[in-house]
VOKEBA-211102 format. One record per residue (C-alpha): residue number from 1; residue in one letter; x, y, z. Coordinates in steps of 0.5 Angstrom, whole numbers, plus 500, padded with zeros to 3 digits. Layout:
<nodes>
+-----+------+-----+-----+-----+
: pos : code :  xx :  yy :  zz :
+-----+------+-----+-----+-----+
: NUM :    A :   X :   Y :   Z :
...
+-----+------+-----+-----+-----+
</nodes>
This chain:
<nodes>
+-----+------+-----+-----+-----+
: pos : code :  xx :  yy :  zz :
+-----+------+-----+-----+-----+
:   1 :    X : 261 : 511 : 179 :
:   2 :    X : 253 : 510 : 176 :
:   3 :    X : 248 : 510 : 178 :
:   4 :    X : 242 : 506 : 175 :
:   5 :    X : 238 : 512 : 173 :
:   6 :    X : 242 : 518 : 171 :
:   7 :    X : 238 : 522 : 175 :
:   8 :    X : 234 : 521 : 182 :
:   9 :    X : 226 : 521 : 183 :
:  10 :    X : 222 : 521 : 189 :
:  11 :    X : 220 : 515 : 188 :
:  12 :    X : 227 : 512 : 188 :
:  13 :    X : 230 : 516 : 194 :
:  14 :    X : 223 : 514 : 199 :
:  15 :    X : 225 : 506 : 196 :
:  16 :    X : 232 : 507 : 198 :
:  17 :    X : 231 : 510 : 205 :
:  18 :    X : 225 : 505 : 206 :
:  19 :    X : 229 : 499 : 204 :
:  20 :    X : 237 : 499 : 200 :
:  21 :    X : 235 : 491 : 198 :
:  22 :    X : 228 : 492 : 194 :
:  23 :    X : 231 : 499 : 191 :
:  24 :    X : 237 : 493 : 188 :
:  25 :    X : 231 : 489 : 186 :
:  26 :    X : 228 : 494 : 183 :
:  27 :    X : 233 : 499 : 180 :
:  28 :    X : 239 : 494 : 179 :
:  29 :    X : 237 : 488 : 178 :
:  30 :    X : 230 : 490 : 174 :
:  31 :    X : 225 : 487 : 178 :
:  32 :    X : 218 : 488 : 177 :
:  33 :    X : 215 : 489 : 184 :
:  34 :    X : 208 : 488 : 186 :
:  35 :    X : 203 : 494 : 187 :
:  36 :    X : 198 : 494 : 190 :
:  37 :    X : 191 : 495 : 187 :
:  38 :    X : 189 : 503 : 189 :
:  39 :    X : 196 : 504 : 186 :
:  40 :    X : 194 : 501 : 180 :
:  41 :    X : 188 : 505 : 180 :
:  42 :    X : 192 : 512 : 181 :
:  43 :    X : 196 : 511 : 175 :
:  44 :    X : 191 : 510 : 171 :
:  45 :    X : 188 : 516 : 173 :
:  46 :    X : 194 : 518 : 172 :
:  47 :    X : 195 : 516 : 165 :
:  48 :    X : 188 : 518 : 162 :
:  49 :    X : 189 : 525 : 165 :
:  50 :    X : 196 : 525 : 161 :
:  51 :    X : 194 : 523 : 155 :
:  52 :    X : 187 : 527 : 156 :
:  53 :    X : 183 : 521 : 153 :
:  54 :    X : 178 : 517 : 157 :
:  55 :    X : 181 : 512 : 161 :
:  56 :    X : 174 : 507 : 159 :
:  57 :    X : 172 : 508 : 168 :
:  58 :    X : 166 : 513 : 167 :
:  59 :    X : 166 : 514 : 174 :
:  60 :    X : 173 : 515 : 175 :
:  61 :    X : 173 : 520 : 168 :
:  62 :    X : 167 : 524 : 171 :
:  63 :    X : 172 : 525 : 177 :
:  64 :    X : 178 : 527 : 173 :
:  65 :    X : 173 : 532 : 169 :
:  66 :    X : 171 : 535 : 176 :
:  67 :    X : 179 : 536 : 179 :
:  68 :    X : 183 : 542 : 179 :
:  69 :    X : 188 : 543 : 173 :
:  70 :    X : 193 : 547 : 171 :
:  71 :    X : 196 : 547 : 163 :
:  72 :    X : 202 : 542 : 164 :
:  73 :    X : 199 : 535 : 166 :
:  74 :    X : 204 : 530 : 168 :
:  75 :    X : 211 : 533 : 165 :
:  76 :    X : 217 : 534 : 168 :
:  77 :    X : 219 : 540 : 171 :
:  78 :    X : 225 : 543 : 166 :
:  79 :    X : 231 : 547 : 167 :
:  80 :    X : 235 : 551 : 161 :
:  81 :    X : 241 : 551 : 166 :
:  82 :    X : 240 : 544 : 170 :
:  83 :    X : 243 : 537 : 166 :
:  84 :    X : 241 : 533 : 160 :
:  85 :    X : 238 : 527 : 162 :
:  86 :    X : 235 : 521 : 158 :
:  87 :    X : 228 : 519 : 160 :
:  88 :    X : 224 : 514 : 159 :
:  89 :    X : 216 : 513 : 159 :
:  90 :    X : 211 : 509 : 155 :
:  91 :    X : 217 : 505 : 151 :
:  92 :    X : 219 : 512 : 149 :
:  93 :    X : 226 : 516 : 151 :
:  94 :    X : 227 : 523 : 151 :
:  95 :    X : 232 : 528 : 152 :
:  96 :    X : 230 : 533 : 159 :
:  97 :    X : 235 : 539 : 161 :
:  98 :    X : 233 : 537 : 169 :
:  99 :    X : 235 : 541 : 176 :
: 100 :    X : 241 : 539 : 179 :
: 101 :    X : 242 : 540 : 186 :
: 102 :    X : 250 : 542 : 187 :
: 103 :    X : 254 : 536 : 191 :
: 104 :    X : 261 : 539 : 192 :
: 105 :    X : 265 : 537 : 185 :
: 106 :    X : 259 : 533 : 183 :
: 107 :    X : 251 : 535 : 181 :
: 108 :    X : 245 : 531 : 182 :
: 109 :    X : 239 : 531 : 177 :
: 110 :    X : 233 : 531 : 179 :
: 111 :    X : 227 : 529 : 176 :
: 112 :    X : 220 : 531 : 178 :
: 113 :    X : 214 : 530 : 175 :
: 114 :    X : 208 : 534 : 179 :
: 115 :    X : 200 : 532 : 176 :
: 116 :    X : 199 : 539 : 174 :
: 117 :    X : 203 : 545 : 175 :
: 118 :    X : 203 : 552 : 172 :
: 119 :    X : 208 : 554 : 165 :
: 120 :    X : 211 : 558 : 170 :
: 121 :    X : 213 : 553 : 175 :
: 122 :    X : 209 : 557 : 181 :
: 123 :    X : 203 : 553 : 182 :
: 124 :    X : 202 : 546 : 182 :
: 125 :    X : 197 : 541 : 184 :
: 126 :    X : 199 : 533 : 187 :
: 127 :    X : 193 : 528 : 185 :
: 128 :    X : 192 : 522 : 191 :
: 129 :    X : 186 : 517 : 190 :
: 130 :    X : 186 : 511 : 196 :
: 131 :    X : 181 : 508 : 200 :
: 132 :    X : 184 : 512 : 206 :
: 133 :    X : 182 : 519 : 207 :
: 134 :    X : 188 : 524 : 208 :
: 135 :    X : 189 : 529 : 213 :
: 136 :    X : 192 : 537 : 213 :
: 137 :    X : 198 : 534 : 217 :
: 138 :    X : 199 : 528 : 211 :
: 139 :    X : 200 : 534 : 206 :
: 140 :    X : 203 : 537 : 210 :
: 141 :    X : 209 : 533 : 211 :
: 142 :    X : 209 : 530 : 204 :
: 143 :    X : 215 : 529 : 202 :
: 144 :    X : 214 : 528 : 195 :
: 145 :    X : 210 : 535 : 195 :
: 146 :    X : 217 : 538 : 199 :
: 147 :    X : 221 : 535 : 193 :
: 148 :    X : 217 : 538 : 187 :
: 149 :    X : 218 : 545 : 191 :
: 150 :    X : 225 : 544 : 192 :
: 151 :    X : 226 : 541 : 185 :
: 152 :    X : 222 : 548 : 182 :
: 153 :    X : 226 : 552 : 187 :
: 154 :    X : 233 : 549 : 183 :
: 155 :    X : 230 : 551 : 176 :
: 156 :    X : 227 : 559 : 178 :
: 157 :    X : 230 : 561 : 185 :
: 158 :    X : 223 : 561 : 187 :
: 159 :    X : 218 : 557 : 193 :
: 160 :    X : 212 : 556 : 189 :
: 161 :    X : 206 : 559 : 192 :
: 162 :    X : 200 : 555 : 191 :
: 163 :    X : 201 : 548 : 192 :
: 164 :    X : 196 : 544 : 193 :
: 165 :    X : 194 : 536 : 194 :
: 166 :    X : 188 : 533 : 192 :
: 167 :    X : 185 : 527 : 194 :
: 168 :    X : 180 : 524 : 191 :
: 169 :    X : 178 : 518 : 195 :
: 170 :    X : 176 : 510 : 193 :
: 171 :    X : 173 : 504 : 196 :
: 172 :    X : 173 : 497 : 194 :
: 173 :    X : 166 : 494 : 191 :
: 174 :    X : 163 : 487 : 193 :
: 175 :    X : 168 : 484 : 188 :
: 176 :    X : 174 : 487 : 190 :
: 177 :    X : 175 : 492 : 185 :
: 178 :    X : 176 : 500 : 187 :
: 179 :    X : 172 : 505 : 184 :
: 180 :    X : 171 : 513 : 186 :
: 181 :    X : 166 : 515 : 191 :
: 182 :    X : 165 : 522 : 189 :
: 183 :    X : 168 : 525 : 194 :
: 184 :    X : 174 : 529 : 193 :
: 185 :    X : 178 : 532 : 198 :
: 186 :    X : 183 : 538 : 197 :
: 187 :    X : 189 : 540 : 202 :
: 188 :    X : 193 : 547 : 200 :
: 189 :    X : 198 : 547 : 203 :
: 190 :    X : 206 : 551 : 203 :
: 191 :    X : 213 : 549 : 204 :
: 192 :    X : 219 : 554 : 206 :
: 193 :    X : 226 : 555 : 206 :
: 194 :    X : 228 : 551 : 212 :
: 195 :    X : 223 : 546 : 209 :
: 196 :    X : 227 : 546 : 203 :
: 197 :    X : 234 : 546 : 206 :
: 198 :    X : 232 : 539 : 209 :
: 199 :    X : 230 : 536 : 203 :
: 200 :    X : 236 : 537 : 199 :
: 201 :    X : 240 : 534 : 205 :
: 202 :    X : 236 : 528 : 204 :
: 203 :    X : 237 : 528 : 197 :
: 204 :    X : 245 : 529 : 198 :
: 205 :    X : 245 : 523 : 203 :
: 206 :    X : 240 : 518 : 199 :
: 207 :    X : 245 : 520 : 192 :
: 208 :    X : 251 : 517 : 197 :
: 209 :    X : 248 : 511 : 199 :
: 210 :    X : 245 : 509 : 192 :
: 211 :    X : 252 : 511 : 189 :
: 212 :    X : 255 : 506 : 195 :
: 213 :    X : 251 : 501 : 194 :
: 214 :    X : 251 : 501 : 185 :
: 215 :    X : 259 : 500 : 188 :
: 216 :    X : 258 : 494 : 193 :
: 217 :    X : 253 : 491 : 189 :
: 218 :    X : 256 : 491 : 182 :
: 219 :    X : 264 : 490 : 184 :
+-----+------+-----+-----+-----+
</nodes>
């Protein structure tokens, strides 16, 4: 059975436990969902670090010069021995040899794309803009950053052994719109085998559900 997407992000596995109907929405059915402004500003700090050209925010670029970067920004996490997928971004498609996770006969590619993340995976940094200040215990129990680590474990056998989350922190103008504070917040932080083991049964478990759901949906 396909699934919409040849491999599983983090992002769809946390919209399909959160709600298998929007994840239809979204990834079956191809409907633009609502986002919500601090998102939207994320991604466009995001972008701008991508790219590495000013994002036309001098506020939010003078914050993106100030945060700590490894020499990869915002790219997938690779393996030699993992599986060829077709991945699209910025109206490009690309051809990755990703991670996959062993599920009996089958295998799960998985697709993680850290801010920053050293050359030999050891090291990565995971960038968070948003009104509400986080907390050592958020990054703590970051799912995304327990995802990263198990996807880099699958390419090299190895946890890595500096992960940090970096908040950079933003509040709404008379007007509405966001911008920086100044205030940048940092949050290292570890994962372990155990850690590991009960996100890949949580990956095992959202691939069974999107399969069976691509099947109740599309048959």
């Amino acid at each position: 059975m396909l699934t919409p997407k040849p491999y599983l992000s983090f992002s769809q596995m946390a919209l399909f436990e959160m709600s298998p109907e929007k994840y239809a929405e979204q990834y079956i059915y191809n409907q633009k969902q609502r986002i919500s402004r601090n998102m939207a500003y994320g991604s466009q700090l995001a972008d701008s670090l991508e790219i590495k050209e000013a994002s036309g925010d001098p506020l939010l670029d003078l914050m993106a010069s100030r945060l700590p970067k490894f020499k990869l920004m915002d790219k997938p996490i690779l393996d030699s021995k993992g599986i060829e997928v077709e991945f699209k971004r910025h109206g490009k498609t690309h051809t990755i040899t990703i991670p996959a996770l062993s599920n009996g006969k089958d295998h799960i590619p998985l697709l993680a794309i850290p801010d920053s993340v050293k050359n030999d995976y050891s090291a990565f940094y995971e960038y968070k803009s948003s009104v509400r200040k986080w907390t050592q215990k958020m990054a703590d129990d970051s799912g995304q950053i327990t995802f990263y680590t198990t996807t880099i474990w699958l390419a090299t056998n190895k946890i890595p052994i500096d992960i940090e989350l970096v908040n950079v922190e933003t509040t709404y103008q008379e007007d509405g719109r966001l911008t920086v504070t100044g205030n940048m917040f940092r949050f290292p932080t570890k994962r372990t085998m155990t850690d590991i083991i009960k996100m890949t049964s949580r990956i095992r478990n959202a691939w069974a559900g999107i399969k069976e759901l691509c099947q109740k949906e599309l048959f």
